[in-house]
N, C-alpha and C positions, 0 to 999 in steps of 0.2 A: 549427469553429475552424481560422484556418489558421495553421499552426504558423511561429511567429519564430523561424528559426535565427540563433544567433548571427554578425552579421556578422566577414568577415576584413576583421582590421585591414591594410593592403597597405602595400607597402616606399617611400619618396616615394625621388623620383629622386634621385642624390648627384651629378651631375655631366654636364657635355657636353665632347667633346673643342671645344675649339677648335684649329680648322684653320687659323686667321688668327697664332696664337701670342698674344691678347689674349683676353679675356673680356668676354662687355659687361655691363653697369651693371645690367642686370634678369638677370641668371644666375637668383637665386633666383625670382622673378615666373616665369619662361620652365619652370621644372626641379619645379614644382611643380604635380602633379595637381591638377586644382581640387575632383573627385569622388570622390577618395581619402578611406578613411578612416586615420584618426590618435587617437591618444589624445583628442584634443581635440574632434574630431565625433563619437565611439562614446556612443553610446548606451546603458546600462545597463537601459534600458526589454527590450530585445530578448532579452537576456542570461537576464532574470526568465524570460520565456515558455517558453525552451528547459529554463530549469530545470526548472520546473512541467510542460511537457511530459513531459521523460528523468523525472521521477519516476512516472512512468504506465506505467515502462517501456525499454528501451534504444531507441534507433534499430535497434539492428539485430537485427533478425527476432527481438524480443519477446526477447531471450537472458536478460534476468534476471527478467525476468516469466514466462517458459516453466519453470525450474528453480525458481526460490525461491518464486515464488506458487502456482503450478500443480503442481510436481512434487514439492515437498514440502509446502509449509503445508495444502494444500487436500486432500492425501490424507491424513495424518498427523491430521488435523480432522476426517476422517470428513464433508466436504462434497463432495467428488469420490471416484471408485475408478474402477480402471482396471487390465488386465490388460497392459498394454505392459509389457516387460519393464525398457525403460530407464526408465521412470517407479519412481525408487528410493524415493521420499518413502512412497510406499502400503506398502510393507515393509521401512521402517525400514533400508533398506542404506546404505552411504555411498559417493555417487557425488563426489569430492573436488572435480571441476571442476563440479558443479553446485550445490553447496554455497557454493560460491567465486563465485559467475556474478552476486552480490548488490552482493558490495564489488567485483568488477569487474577488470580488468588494462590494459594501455594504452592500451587504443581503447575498452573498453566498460565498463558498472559504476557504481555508485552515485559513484565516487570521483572516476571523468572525465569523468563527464557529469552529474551533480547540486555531488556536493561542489564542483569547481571554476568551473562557473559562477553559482554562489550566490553563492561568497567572491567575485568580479569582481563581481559589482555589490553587497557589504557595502564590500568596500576602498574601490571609486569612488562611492560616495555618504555614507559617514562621512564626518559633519563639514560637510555640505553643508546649511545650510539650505533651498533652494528644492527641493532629492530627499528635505527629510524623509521624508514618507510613503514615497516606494519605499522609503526605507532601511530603515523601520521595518518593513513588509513582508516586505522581504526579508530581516530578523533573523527573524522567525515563520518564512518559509518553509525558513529555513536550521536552524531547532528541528524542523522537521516531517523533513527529511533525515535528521536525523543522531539524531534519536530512534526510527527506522524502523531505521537501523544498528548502533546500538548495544542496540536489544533483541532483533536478527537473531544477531549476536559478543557482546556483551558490553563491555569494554574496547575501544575503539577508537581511533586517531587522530582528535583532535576540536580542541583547543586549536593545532593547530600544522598542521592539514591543508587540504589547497587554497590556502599562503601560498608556494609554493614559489619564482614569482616575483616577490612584493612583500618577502618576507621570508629569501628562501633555507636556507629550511628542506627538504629534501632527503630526509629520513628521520624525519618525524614521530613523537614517542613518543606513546605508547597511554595515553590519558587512564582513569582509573579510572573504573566505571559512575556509582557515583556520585558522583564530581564533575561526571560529564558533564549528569548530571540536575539537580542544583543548579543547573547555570550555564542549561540549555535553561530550567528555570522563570523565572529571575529575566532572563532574555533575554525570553522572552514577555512574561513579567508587562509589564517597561519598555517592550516594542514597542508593546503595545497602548494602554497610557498614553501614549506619546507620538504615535499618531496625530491626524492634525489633518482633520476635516472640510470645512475653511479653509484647503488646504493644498494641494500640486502634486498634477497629474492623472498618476498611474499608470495611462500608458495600455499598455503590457505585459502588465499583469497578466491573462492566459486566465481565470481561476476566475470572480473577482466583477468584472471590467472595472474597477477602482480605485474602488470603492464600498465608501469607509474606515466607514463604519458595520458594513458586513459583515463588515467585515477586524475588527473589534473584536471581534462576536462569535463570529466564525473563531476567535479568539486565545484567547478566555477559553473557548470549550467547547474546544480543544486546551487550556489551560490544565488545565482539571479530568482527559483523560485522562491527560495527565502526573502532576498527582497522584495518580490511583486507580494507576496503575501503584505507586504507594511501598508498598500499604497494607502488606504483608508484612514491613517491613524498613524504615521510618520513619510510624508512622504517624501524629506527630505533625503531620510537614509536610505530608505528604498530606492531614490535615483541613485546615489550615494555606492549602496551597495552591487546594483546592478552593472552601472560606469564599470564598476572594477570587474566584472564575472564577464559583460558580453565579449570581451578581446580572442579569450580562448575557452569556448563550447565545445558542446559535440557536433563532431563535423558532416554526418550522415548513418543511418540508419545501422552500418556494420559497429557503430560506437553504442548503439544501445546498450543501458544497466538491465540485463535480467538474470535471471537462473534459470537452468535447463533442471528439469527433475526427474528423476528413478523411478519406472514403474517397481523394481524388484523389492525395494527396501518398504515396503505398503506404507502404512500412514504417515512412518515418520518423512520420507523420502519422495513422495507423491503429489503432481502437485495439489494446491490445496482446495481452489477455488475447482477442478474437476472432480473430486473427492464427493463434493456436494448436489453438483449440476449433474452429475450421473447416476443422482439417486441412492447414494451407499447410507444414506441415514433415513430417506422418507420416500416423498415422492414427487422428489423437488423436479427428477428429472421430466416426468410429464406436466406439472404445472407452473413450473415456472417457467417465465416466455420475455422475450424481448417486451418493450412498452411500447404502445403505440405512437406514445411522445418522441422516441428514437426512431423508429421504424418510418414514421410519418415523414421527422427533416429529412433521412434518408431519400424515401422516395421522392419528396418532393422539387429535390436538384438533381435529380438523376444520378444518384451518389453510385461510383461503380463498387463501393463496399460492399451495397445492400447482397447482388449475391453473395457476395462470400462471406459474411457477418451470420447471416441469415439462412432457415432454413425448416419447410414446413413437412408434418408426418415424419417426425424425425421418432418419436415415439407414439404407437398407436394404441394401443390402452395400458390405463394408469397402475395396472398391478403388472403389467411386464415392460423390466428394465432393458431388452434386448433394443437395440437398437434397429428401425427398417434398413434397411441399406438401399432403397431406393427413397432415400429421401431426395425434398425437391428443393432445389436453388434458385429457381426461376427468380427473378426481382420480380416479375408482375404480380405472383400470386404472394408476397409475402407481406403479414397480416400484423401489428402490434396488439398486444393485449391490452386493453383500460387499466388504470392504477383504479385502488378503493373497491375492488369488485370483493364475491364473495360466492361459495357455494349455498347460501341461506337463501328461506323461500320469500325474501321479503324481495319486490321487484325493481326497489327502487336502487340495491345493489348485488344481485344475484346477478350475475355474468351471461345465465341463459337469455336473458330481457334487454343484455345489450344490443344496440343495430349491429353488431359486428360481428357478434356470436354465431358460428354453425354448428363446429365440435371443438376439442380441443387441438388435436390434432391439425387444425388451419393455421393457427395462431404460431409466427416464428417463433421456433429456438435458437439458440450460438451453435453457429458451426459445430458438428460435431471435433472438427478439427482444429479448433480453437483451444479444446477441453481436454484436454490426452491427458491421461494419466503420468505421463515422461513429457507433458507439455513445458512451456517455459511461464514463468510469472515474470511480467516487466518492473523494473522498477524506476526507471528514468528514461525516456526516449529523446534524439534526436528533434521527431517532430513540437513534442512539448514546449520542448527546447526555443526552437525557431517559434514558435507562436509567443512562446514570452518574451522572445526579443520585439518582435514584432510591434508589440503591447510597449514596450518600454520607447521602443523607437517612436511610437506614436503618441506616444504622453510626451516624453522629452528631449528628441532627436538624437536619440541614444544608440550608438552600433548600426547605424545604416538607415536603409531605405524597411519601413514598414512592409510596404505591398513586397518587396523582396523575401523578404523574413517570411510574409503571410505565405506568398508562393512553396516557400521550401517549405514550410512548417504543413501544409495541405497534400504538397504531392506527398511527402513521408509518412503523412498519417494513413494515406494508402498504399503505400510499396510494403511499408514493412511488414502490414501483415503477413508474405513468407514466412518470417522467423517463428509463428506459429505451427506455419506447414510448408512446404513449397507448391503443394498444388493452390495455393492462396494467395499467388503472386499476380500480381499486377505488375503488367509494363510500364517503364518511364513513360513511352508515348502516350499510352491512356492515361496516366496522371498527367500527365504537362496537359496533355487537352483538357481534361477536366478542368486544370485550373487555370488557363485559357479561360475558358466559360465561363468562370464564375471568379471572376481579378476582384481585388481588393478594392472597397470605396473607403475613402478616406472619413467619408463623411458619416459611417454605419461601425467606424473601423473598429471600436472596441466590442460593439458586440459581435461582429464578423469572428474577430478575431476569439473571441470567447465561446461563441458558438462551437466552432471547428476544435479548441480545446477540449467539453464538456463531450463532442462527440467521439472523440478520439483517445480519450483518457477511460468512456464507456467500451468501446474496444479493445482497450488495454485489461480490462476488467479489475481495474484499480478505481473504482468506484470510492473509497476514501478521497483517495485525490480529486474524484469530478465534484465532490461535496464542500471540499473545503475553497475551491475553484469558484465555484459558482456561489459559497459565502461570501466569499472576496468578492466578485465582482457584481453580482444579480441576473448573470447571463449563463442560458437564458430565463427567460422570464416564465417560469413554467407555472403551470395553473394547479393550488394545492387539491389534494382531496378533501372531502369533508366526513371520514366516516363516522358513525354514533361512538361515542365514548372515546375521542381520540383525545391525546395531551398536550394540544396543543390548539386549541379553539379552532381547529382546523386552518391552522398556517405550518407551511413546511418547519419542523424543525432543526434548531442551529447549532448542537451541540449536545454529548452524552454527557446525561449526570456523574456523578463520582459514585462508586460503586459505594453500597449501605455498610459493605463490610469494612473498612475504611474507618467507619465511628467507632467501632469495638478494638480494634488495632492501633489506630493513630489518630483518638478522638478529636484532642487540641486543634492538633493538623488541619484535619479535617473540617470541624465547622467553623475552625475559619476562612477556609479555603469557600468553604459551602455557603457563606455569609456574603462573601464578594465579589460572589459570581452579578454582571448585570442582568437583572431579568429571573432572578434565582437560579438555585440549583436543580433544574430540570430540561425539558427538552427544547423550551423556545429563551431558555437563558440564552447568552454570547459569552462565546471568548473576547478576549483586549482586542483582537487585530480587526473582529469582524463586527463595529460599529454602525 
């Protein structure tokens, strides 16, 4: 993909001195760029792309992807571990500016590079017949933003945010969780219903290339996660809403949401999450490692992922970022790392003192072909998909047979890995046997079925998702750490605080928002949905 930055819109000329003391008749004709853009040539197509893009990540050097997916979701999930010290997510410390690196500050963040060029192309295609479809698009894509942030904080600016130059709205107040989720369902619901088949060409759009059948059932499988998110705390609408979204999903693996990324275009274009696990800031590539909590369920069902998820001596000492090229795949020999470990000489968590410890070099890495530089970042899968149906079907005989849904939703979480790489491909056979082996019990069913999610969404390396997941539901039931000075009496945490700077911009806003959080405004506070 090569990424569409939003174009500058540029200043037209206002004037020429005349030297003669007169003006002539084409002033304007003469004083006007012809290749200039203007409100009136800007393209909203362009606009989509960069959104879609910054949601994979910031432009600049992965900064909210490196903290919020990586340094806390993915270690606190027991999908990554790592003994960096600044990596504070793995022991529950609170690093205030990395907590904050999500919703963002003037140049970077969800808020000035997603929220703001979402709403420019919702304001300039509302109302536009011939942009229906971008418009209605970009409602979905603008539910997919802002449902990512408000299960990240909680309360958020949402009704009033990104309008600051159509509306001069300057200090957005912090919409309640759930209003916010009301308004994203009944925003998708209409988005999806009103795409037209027969309708303008979304050529913008990076995911599905404007291929509104997709987008349809983009909309209604995001549709069902939105509702499995209520079950705790409405679960009428959550049946409510899901009844409506399971009819038409994504139907297999070639429907996945993701972006393909440009090694050529560097940071801005690259993707985000390999940017980091390759070591281009520290030395993330040699020490951060799969968790033994992943690695373990793997091995322990004989998961055919594990080779190809996994992979040991993939980097052999920590000052060279070369990769071995004989690294090892073997399933036998690959190793999880413990959460809460540390390079300190104290034994009770220094890494060298664990049972498991030999070098570092033992301990799995992610494929390296998981992590390409021009890799793909997922943003919606099929499999997820079928597992939520699954979950819906087993709460309230919703969309079919549970064990069905369980089936599709397991073989997919293994076939698709391909779309990473093709030497990554697993046969249907081998998945149907797998899940042969290991059929759905009715009686284990939601955590079955949460299980296979929490794992599967760690292989997507969308670690927000597996956090917010495993909010929801408590599966699985993973064992916290307890390191010295962590903020959270040593219970995993449920939510990032509101960023400090926040007080000094939008104080009002702000502690009131910071006032009604349950739990306060910190790491073991709750959002509304996660009760």
């Amino acid at each position: 993909m090569k990424a569409m930055i939003k174009p500058i819109i540029s200043t037209l000329a206002v004037g020429l001195i005349c030297l003669t003391g007169s003006c002539t008749k084409d002033f304007e004709k003469i004083n006007t760029d012809p290749i200039a853009y203007d409100k009136e040539k800007w393209d909203p197509n362009y606009t989509l792309s960069s959104s879609q893009l910054f949601y994979t990540g910031s432009f600049d050097f992965a900064y909210d992807t490196w903290r919020g997916n990586l340094i806390y979701s993915a270690t606190m999930m027991q999908g990554l571990s790592t003994v960096i010290s600044y990596w504070a997510g793995d022991k529950y410390l609170l690093n205030e500016g990395y907590t904050a690196a999500y919703w963002g500050n003037g140049t970077v963040g969800a808020y000035i590079e997603q929220v703001r060029n979402i709403q420019d192309v919702v304001m300039n295609t509302k109302g536009k017949p011939e942009l229906n479809n971008l418009y209605q698009i970009a409602r979905i894509w603008r539910a997919v933003i802002f449902a990512r942030l408000t299960d990240l904080y909680g309360d958020v600016p949402y009704s009033e945010a990104g309008v600051g130059y159509y509306e001069k709205i300057y200090k957005p107040k912090f919409d309640k969780q759930q209003d916010i989720y009301n308004d994203l369902l009944k925003e998708v619901d209409e988005a999806v219903a009103a795409l037209k088949t027969d309708g303008d060409n979304v050529f913008g759009d990076v995911i599905y290339k404007g291929n509104i059948d997709k987008w349809k059932r983009f909309g209604n499988s995001f549709l069902l996660r939105l509702a499995m998110r209520l079950v705790k705390v409405d679960e009428t609408k959550a049946k409510q809403y899901a009844t409506k979204a399971v009819a038409n999903t994504l139907t297999n693996n070639t429907e996945n949401a993701y972006i393909s990324h440009d090694e050529s275009g560097s940071r801005v274009t690259q993707n985000r999450n390999s940017q980091v696990l390759l070591g281009d800031g520290g030395q993330e590539c040699y020490y951060v490692k799969w968790s033994n909590t992943f690695i373990d369920f793997l091995k322990k069902n004989n998961d055919p992922r594990l080779g190809l998820v996994a992979v040991t001596k993939l980097y052999l000492k920590d000052d060279v970022k070369a990769q071995n090229p004989d690294y090892v795949s073997n399933p036998a020999v690959q190793k999880g790392m413990p959460n809460g470990k540390d390079l300190s000489s104290d034994p009770k968590y220094k890494i060298s003192s664990d049972p498991s410890f030999t070098t570092f070099p033992d301990y799995s890495s992610p494929n390296p072909k998981m992590i390409k530089r021009n890799g793909v970042t997922f943003i919606l899968t099929y499999a997820e998909t079928e597992l939520l149906k699954a979950e819906a079907a087993e709460r309230w005989g919703v969309g079919g047979s549970a064990a069905e849904h369980y089936k599709n939703g397991l073989k997919a979480s293994i076939t698709y890995l391909n779309q990473y790489d093709p030497e990554l491909a697993v046969s249907d056979a081998l998945a149907e046997a797998f899940a042969v082996a290991n059929p759905y019990d009715a009686s284990k069913g939601l955590e079955q079925i949460n299980m296979q999610y929490w794992a599967h969404t760690i292989t997507m390396l969308d670690f927000y998702e597996t956090w917010a997941n495993w909010r929801r539901t408590g599966f699985p039931k993973l064992t916290p750490v307890n390191y010295p000075g962590n903020a959270t009496s040593g219970t995993i945490p449920r939510r990032f605080p509101y960023p400090s700077t926040e007080e000094a911009i939008n104080g009002e806003n702000f502690k009131a928002a910071a006032a009604a959080v349950p739990g306060g405004d910190n790491l073991a506070g709750r959002v509304w949905w996660d009760k």
